[in-house]
C-alpha positions as CSV (number, residue, x, y, z in Angstrom):
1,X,39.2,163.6,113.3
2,X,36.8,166.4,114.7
3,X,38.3,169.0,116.9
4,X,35.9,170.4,119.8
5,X,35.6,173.8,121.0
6,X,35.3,174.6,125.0
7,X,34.2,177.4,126.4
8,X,35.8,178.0,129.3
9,X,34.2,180.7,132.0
10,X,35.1,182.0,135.5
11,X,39.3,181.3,134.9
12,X,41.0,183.1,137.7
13,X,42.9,186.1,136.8
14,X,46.4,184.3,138.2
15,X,45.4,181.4,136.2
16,X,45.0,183.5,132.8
17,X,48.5,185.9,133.7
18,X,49.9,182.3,133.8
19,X,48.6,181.2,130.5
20,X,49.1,184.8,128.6
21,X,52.9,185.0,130.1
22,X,53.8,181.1,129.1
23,X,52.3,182.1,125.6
24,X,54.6,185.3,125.5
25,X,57.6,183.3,126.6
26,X,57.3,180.2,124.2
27,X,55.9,182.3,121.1
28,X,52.9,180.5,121.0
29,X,49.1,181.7,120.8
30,X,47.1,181.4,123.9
31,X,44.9,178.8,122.5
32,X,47.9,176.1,121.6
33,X,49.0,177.0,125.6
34,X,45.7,176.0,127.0
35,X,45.3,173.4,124.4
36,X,49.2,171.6,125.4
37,X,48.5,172.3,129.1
38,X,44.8,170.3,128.8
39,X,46.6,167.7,127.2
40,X,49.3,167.1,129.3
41,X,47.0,167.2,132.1
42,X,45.0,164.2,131.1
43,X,48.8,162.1,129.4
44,X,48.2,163.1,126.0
45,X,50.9,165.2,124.1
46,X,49.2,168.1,122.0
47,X,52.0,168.2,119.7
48,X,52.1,165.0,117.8
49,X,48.8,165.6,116.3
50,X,49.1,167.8,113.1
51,X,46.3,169.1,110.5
52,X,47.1,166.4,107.9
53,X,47.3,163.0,110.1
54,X,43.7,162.8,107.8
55,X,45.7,162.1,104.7
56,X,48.5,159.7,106.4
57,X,48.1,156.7,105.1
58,X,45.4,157.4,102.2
59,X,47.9,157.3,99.4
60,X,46.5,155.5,96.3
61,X,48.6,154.4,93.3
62,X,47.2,155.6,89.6
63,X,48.9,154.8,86.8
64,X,47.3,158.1,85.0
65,X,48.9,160.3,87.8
66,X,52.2,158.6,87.6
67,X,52.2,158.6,84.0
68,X,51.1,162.3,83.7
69,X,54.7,162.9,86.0
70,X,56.8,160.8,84.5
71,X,58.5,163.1,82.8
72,X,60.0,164.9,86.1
73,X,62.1,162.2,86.5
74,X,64.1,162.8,83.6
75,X,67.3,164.4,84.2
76,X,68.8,167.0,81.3
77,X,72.4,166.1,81.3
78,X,72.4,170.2,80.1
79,X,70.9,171.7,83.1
80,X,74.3,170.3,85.3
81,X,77.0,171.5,83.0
């Protein structure tokens, strides 16, 4: 998925207090703010999307991998005494 960038111009100064003081109050960065509150604004929720949704689903079997960690599934009955 490709992410845009905005850049946004002429923002009122009420409007950016508003964003910096939400950011300081929910510990987030100014970006993710604007970025949740231009989502919500259009019915979307910001949040659900994550870096890796890419690789969800994409999961292949190979034998070579799962034979190269086979041998982390064996249990030492020494480690648990």
């Amino acid at each position: 998925m490709k992410k845009s960038q905005y850049t946004v111009r002429q923002v009122p100064p009420r409007v950016d207090e508003a964003l910096r003081r939400k950011a300081k109050l929910k510990g987030k960065s100014l970006n993710q703010v604007i970025i949740d509150s231009l989502a919500g604004s259009v019915g979307e929720d910001a949040s659900r999307y994550h870096d890796l949704d890419e690789l969800a689903g994409s999961w292949k079997r190979d034998r070579a991998f799962d034979n190269a960690v086979k041998a982390f599934d064996k249990i030492d009955p020494g480690d648990w005494k």
